[in-house]
C-alpha positions in Angstrom: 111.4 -223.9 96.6 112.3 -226.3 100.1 108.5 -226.1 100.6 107.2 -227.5 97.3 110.1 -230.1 96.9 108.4 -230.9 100.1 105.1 -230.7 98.7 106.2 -232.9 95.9 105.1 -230.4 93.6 108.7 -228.1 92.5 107.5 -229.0 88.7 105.0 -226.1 89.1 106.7 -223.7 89.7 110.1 -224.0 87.5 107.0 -224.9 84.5 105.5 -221.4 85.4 109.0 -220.0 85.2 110.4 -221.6 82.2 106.7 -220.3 80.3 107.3 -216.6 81.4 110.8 -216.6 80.0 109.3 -218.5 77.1 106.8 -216.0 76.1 109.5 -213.4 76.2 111.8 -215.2 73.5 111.6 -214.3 70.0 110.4 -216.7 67.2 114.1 -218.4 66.7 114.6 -218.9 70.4 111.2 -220.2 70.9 111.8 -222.5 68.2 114.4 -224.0 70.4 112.8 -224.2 73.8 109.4 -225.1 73.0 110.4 -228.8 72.2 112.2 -228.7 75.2 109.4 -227.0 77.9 107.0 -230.2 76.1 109.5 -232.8 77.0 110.3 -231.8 80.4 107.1 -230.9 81.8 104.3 -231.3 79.6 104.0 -234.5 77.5 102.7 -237.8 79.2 105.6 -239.5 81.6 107.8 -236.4 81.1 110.6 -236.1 83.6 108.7 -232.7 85.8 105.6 -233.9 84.6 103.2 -231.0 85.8 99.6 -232.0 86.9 97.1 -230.5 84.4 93.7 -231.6 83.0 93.8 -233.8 79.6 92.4 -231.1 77.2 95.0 -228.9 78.1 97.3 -231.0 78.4 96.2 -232.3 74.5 96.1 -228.8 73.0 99.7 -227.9 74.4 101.0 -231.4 72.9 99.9 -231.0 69.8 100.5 -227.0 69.1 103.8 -226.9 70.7 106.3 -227.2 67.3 104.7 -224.0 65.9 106.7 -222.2 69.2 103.3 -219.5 69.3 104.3 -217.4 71.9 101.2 -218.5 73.8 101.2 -221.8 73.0 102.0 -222.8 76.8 99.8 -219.6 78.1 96.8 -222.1 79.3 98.8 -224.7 80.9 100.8 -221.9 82.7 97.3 -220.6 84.0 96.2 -224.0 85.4 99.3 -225.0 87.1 99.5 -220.7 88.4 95.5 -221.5 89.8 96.7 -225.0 91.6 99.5 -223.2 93.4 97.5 -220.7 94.2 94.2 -222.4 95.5 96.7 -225.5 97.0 100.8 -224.8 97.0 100.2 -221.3 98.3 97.4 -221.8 101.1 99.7 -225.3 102.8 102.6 -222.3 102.8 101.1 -220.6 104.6 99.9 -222.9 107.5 103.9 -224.3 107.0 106.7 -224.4 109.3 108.3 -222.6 106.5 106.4 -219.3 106.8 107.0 -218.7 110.7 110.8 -219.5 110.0 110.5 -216.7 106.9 108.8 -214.7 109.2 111.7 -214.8 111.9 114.2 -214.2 109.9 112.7 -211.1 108.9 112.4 -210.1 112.2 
């Protein structure tokens, strides 16, 4: 997490989180949390805004109050692919990963 708040990119990866325990909630809970995953990370100027293309950005806006359990799924998958092809490959060329690695040791 130091890395990405680093990386000015920590939205990422709490989004990803908060959508995996999303999909796991039942309807009622969804209900609940759905409004509040849009506000926080999703919508336009939201606080953790997270950095994904318009059209999915549009289709998560505007299907987010029916709290589908996969209403988030193809944001999640855009901001997973980013850290993957940019968060995850700056790690690993990081200070942080040789200091992981002598920890370890």
């Amino acid at each position: 997490m130091r890395f990405l708040a680093t990386e000015h990119s920590t939205e990422n990866l709490l989004f990803y989180m908060a959508v995996q325990e999303y999909e796991c909630l039942g309807e009622r809970q969804r209900k609940h949390r759905a409004p509040e995953i849009h506000n926080e990370f999703v919508k336009c100027g939201a606080p953790q805004e997270i950095n994904i293309d318009s059209g999915t950005r549009k289709r998560a806006c505007e299907n987010y109050s029916l709290a589908d359990r996969l209403v988030f799924t193809e944001a999640k998958e855009v901001v997973f692919n980013l850290m993957k092809r940019d968060s995850y490959k700056r790690f690993l060329q990081s200070p942080f990963i040789s200091d992981i690695k002598n920890s370890a040791l």
